[in-house]
C-alpha positions, 0 to 999 in steps of 0.5 A: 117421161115416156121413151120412145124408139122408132126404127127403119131399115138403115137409120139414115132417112126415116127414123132420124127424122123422128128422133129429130122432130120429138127430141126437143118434146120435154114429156118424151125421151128419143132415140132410134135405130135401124134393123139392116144389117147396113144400118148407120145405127144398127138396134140394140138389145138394150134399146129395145130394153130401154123403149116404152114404146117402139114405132116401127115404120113399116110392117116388115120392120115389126117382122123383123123387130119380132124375130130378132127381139121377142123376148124382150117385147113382152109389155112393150107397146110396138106401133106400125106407123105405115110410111114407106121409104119415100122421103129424104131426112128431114122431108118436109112432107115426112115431118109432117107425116110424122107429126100426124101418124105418131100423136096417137101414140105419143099424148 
């Protein structure tokens, strides 16, 4: 069972939304976070443990996901998924987006 992180900013639209849409996946593990200081689920060292596979939102967020965590992504595959901060949770456009950016990844 592949285990899957994704992250934003704050946790509250974008990544939520992910974990959301893929939990019922019965091939894949969910979880997510934010990489804010203000996030509503701040990223833990042991969730980058736990992650096979960690899908960022944008670039800035492997930036930050870099400085924060280098030491524990060796042999981690991280992917910019490339959709900004435009969406409400749950955004019909943002599911769907979602569904189409992360089937590379997760099959």
């Amino acid at each position: 069972m592949k285990k899957v992180l994704f992250l934003c900013s704050r946790n509250r639209l974008r990544s939520p939304t992910a974990e959301a849409i893929f939990a019922s996946d019965p091939d894949l593990e969910v979880d997510s976070a934010g990489l804010s200081p203000d996030a509503d689920l701040r990223l833990s060292a042991e969730q980058v443990e736990w992650a096979d596979l960690i899908l960022v939102m944008e670039e800035t967020h492997r930036s930050r996901l870099t400085r924060a965590y280098s030491e524990l992504l060796a042999g981690k595959r991280v992917a910019v998924l490339g959709i900004p901060d435009d969406y409400d949770f749950m955004d019909p456009a943002l599911v769907e987006l979602l569904k189409l950016r992360c089937a590379p990844y997760l099959t």
